[in-house]
Structures are given as C-alpha cells and as structure tokens.
PAGU-466879 format. One record per residue: x negated, y negated, z of N, C-alpha, C, O, CB in turn; residue number from 1. Coordinates in steps of 0.1 Angstrom, whole numbers, padded with zeros to 4 digits. Glycine has a CB too. Layout:
N
+--------+---------+-------+---------+----------+-------+--------+---------+-------+--------+---------+-------+---------+----------+-------+-----+
| n_east | n_north |  n_up | ca_east | ca_north | ca_up | c_east | c_north |  c_up | o_east | o_north |  o_up | cb_east | cb_north | cb_up |   i |
+--------+---------+-------+---------+----------+-------+--------+---------+-------+--------+---------+-------+---------+----------+-------+-----+
|      X |       Y |     Z |       X |        Y |     Z |      X |       Y |     Z |      X |       Y |     Z |       X |        Y |     Z | NUM |
...
+--------+---------+-------+---------+----------+-------+--------+---------+-------+--------+---------+-------+---------+----------+-------+-----+
//
This chain:
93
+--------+---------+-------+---------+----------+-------+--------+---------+-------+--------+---------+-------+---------+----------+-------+-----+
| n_east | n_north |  n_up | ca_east | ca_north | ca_up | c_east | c_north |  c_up | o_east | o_north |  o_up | cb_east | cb_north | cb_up |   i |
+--------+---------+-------+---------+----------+-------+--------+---------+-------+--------+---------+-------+---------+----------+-------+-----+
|  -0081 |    0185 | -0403 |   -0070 |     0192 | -0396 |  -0070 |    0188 | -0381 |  -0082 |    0187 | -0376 |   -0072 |     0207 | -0397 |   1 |
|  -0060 |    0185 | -0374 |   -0061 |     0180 | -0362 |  -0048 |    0190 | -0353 |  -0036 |    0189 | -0355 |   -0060 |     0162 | -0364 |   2 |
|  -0052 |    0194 | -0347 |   -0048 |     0202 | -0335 |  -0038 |    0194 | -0326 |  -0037 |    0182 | -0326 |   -0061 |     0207 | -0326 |   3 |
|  -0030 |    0202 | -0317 |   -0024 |     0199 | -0309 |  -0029 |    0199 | -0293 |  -0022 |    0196 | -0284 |   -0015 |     0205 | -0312 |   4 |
|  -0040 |    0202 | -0292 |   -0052 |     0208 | -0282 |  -0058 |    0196 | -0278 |  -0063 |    0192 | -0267 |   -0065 |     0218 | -0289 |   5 |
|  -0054 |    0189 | -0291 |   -0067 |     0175 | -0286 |  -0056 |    0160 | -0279 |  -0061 |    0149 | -0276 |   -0078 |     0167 | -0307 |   6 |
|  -0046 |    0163 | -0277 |   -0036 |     0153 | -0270 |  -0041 |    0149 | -0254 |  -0040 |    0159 | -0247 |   -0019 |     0160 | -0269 |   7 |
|  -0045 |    0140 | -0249 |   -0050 |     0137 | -0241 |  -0040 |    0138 | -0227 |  -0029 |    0131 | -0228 |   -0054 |     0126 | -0246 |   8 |
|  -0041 |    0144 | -0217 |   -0041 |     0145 | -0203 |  -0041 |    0140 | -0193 |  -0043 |    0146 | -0182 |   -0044 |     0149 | -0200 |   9 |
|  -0041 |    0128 | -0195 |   -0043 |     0116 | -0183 |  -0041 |    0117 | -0171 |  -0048 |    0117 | -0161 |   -0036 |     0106 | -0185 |  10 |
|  -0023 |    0118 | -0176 |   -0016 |     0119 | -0166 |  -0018 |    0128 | -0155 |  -0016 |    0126 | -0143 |   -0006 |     0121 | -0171 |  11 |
|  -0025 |    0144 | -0162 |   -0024 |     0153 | -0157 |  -0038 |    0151 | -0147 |  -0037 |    0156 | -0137 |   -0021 |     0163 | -0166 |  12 |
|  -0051 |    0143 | -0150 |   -0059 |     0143 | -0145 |  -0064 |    0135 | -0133 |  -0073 |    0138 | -0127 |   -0064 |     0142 | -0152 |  13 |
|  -0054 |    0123 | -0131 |   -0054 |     0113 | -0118 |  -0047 |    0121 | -0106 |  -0038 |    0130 | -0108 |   -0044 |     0099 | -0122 |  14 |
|  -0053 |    0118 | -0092 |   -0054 |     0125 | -0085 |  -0045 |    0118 | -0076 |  -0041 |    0107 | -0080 |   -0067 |     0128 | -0082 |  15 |
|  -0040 |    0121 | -0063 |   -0032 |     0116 | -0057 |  -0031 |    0106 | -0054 |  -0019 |    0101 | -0056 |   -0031 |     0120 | -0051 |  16 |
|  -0042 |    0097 | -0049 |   -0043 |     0083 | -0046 |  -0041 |    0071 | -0054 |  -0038 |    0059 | -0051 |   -0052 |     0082 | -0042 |  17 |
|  -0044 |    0080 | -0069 |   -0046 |     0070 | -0082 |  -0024 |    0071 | -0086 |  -0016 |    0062 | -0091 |   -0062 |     0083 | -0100 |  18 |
|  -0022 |    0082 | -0083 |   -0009 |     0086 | -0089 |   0003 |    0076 | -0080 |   0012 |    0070 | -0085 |   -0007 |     0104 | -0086 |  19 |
|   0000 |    0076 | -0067 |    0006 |     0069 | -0053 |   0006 |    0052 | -0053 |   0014 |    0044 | -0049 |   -0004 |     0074 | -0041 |  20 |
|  -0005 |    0053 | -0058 |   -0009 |     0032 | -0064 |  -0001 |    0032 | -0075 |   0008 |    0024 | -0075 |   -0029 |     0025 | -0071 |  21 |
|  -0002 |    0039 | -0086 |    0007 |     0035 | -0096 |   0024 |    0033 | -0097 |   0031 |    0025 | -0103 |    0004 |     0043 | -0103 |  22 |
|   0025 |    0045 | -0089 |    0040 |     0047 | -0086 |   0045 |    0034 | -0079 |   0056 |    0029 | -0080 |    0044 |     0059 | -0076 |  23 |
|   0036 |    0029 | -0073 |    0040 |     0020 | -0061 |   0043 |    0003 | -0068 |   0051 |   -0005 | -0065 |    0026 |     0021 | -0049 |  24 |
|   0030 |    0002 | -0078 |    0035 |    -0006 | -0085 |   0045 |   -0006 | -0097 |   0050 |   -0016 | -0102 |    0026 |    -0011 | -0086 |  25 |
|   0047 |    0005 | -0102 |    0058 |     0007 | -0110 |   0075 |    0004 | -0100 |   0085 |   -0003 | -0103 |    0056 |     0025 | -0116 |  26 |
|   0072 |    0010 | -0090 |    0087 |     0007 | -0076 |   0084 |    0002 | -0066 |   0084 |    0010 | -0056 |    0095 |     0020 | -0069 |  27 |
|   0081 |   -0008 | -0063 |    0075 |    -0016 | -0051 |   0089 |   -0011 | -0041 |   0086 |   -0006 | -0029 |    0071 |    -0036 | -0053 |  28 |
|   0097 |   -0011 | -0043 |    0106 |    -0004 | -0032 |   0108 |    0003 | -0027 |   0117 |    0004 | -0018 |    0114 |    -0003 | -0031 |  29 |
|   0096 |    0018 | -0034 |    0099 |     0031 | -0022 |   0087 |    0030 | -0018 |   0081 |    0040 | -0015 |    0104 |     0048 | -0027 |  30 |
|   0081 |    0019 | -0016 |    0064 |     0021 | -0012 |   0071 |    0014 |  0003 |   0067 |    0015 |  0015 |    0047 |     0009 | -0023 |  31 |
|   0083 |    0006 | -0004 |    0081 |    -0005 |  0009 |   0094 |    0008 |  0018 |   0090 |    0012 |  0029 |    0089 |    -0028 |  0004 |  32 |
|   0104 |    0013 |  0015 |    0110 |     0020 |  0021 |   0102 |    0032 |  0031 |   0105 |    0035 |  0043 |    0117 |     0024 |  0011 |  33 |
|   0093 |    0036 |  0023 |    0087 |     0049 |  0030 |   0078 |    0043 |  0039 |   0075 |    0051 |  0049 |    0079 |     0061 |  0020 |  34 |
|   0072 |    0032 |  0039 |    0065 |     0023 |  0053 |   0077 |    0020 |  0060 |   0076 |    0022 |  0072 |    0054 |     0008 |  0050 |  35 |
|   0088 |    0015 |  0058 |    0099 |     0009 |  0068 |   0105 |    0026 |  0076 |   0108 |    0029 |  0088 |    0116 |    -0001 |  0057 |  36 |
|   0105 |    0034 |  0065 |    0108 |     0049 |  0074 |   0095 |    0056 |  0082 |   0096 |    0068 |  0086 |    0113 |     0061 |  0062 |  37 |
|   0084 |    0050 |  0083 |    0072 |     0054 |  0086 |   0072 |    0051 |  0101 |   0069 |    0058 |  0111 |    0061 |     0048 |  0077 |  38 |
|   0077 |    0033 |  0100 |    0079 |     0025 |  0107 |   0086 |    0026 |  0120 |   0083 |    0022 |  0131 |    0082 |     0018 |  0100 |  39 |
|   0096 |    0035 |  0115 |    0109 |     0037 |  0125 |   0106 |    0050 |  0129 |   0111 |    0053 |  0140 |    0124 |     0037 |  0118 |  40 |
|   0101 |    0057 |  0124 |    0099 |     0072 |  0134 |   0086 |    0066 |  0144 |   0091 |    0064 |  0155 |    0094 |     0091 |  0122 |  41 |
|   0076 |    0063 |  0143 |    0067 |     0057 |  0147 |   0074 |    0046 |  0160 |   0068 |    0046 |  0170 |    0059 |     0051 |  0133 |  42 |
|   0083 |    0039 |  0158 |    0089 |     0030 |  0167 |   0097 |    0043 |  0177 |   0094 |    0042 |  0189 |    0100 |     0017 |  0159 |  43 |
|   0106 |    0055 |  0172 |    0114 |     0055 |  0178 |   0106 |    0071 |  0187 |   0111 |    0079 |  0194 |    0128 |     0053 |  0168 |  44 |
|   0093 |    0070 |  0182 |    0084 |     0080 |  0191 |   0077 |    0074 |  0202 |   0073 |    0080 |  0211 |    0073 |     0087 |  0183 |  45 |
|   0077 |    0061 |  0200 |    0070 |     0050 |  0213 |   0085 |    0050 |  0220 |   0087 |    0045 |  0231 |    0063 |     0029 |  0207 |  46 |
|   0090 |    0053 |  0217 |    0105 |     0050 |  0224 |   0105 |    0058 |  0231 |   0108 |    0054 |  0242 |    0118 |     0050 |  0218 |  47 |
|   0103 |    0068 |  0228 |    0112 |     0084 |  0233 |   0102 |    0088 |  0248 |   0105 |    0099 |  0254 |    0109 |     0101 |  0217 |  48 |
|   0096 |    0083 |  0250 |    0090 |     0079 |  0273 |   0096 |    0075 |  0276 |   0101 |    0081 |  0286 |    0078 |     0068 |  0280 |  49 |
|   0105 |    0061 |  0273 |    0110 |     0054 |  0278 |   0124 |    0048 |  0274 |   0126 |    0036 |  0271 |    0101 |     0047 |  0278 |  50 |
|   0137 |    0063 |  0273 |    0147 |     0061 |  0268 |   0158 |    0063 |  0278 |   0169 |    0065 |  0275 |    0147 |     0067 |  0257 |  51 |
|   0152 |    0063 |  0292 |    0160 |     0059 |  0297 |   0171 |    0075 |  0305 |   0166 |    0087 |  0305 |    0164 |     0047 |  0285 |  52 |
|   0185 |    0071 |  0309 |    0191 |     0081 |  0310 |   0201 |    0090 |  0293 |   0210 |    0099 |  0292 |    0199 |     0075 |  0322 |  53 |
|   0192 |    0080 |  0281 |    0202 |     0088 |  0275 |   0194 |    0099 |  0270 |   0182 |    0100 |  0272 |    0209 |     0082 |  0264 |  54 |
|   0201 |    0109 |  0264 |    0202 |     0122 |  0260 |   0190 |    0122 |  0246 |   0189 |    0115 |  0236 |    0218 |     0125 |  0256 |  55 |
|   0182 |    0137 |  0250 |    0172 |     0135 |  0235 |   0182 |    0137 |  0224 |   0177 |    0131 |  0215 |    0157 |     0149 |  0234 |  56 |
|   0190 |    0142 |  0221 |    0198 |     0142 |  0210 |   0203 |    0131 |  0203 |   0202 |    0129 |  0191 |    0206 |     0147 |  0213 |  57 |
|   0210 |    0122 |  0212 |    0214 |     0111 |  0210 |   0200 |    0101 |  0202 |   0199 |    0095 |  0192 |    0221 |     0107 |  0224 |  58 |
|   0191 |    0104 |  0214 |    0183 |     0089 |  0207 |   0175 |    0098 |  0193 |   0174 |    0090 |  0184 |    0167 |     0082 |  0222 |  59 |
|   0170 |    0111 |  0191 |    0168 |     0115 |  0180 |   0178 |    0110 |  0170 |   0173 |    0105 |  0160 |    0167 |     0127 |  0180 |  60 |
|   0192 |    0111 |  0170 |    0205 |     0109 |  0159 |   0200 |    0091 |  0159 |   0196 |    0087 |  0148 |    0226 |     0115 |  0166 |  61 |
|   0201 |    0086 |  0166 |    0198 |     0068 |  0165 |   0185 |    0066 |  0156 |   0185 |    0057 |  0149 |    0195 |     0060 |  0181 |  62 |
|   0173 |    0077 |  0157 |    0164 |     0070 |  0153 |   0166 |    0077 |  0138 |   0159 |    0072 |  0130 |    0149 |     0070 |  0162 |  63 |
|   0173 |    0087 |  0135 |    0174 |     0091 |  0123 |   0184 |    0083 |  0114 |   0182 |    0083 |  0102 |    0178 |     0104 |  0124 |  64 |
|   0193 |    0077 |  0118 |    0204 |     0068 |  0113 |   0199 |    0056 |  0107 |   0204 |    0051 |  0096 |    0214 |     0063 |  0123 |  65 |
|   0186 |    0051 |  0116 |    0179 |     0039 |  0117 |   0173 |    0037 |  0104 |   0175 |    0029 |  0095 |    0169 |     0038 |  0128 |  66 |
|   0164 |    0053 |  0104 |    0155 |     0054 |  0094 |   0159 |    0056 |  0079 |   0153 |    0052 |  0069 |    0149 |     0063 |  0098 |  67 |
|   0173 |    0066 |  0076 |    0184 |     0065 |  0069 |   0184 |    0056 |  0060 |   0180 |    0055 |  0049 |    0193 |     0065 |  0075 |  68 |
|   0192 |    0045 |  0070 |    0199 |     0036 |  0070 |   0189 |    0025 |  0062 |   0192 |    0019 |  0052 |    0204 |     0033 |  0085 |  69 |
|   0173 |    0021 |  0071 |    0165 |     0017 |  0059 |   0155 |    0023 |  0048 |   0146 |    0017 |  0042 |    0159 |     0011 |  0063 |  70 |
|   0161 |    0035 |  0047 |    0156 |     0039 |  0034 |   0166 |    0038 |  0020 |   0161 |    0035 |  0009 |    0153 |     0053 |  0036 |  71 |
|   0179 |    0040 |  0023 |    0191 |     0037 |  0017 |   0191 |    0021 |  0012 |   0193 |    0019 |  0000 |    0202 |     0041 |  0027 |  72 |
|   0190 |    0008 |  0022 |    0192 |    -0002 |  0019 |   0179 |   -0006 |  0010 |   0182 |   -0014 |  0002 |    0195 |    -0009 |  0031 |  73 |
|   0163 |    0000 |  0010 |    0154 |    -0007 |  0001 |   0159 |    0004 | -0014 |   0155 |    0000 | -0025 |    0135 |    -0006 |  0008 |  74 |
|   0166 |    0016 | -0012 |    0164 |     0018 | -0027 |   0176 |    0013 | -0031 |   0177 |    0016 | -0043 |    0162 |     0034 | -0032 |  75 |
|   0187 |    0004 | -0027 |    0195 |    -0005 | -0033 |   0191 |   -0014 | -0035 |   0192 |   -0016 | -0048 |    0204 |    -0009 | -0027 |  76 |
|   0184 |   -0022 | -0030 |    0178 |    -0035 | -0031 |   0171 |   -0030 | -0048 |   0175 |   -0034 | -0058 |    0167 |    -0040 | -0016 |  77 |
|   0159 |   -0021 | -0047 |    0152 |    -0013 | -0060 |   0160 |   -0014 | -0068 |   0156 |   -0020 | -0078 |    0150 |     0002 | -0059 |  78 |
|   0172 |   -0010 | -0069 |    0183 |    -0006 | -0081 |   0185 |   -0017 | -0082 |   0179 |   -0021 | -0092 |    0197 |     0002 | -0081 |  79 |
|   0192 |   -0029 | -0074 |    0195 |    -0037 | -0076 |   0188 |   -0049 | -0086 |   0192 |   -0055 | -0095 |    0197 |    -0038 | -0066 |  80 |
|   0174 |   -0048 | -0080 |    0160 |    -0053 | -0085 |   0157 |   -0047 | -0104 |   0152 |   -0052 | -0114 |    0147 |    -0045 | -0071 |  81 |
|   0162 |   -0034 | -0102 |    0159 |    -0033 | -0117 |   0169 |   -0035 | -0125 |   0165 |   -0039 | -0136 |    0156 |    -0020 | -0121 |  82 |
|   0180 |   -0034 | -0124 |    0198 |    -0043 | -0130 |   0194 |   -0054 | -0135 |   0194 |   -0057 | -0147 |    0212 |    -0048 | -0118 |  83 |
|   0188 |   -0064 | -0121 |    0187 |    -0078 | -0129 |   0170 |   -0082 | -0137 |   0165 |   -0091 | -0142 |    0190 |    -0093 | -0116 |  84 |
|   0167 |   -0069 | -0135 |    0154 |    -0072 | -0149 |   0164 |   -0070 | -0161 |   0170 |   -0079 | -0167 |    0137 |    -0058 | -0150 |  85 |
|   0165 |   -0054 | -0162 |    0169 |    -0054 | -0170 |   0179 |   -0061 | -0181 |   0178 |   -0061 | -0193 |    0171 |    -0048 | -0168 |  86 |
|   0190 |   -0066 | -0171 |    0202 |    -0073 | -0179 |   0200 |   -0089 | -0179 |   0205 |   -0096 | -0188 |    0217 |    -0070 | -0171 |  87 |
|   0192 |   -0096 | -0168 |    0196 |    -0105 | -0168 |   0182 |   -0111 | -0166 |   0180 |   -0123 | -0169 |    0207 |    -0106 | -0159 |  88 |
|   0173 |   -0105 | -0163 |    0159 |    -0110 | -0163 |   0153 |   -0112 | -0176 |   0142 |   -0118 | -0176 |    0152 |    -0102 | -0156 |  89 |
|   0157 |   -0107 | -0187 |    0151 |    -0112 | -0199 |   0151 |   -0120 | -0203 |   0158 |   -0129 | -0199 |    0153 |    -0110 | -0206 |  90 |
|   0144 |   -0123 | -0214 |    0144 |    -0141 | -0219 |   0151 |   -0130 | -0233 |   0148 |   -0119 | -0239 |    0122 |    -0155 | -0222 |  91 |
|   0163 |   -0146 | -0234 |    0173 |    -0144 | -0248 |   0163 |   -0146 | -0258 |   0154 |   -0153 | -0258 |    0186 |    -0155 | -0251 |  92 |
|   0167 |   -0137 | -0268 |    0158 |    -0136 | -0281 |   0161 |   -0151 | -0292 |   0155 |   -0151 | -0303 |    0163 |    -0121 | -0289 |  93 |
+--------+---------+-------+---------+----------+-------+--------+---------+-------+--------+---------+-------+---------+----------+-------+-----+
//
C-alpha cells in the first residue's frame, strides 16, 4: 500500500539562494533585467548630489522611466528568446 504522504518535496525544501540560481537559469532575462534595474537606481542615486538645478521630482520620474524602460525591454527580448526556441529553435523531426 503506498500513501500519498510519501511524494517527495523538493521543491518545497530548497531555500532561497538554491530557488534564485535556478530561476535564473531557467530565465536568464529577469536575472539580467533585475541587475539592469538594480543598476539604474544605484546610477540614478550617485546622481541625485549632483543633479544639478533640476527638480527632485523630475530626476526621480527619469530614473524611474529609465529603470521601467529596462526592465520592459529584457522581458521582451525573454519572450522573444522563448518564441524562437520554441517555434523555430527546434530541430525538424
């Protein structure tokens, strides 16, 4: 007799770091997105001494657009990247 008790938990047992590596190689594009958005708040906080006469609002809305803007373009590229596995990256049978 075999139980339903005894189904193994893997998933449930890997810990954040183990879970974060995997994901990352399963989607190399939001590993690379969330360092390019990491990237840009990090750039646009070295910025923010030395921005000059414009307005903290303004340069906050710029560095948010920035960051947006490349988070949006790597999970296209992602989609894009999985389309041509899927459809076109296969070898014909």
């Amino acid at each position: 007799m075999s139980s339903d008790t005894d189904i193994s938990l893997s998933s449930y047992d890997e810990d954040q770091g183990s879970k974060l590596i995997r994901k990352a190689r399963e989607a190399p594009f939001v590993s690379i997105g969330m360092a390019g958005f990491a990237a840009i708040v990090a750039y646009g906080l070295y910025r923010l001494k030395s921005r000059g006469h414009t307005k903290m609002s303004v340069h906050l809305i710029h560095m948010r657009v920035a960051a947006q803007g490349f988070v949006e373009g790597a999970m296209t590229l992602g989609t894009g990247y999985s389309l041509y596995q899927e459809f076109w990256g296969k070898p014909k049978p």
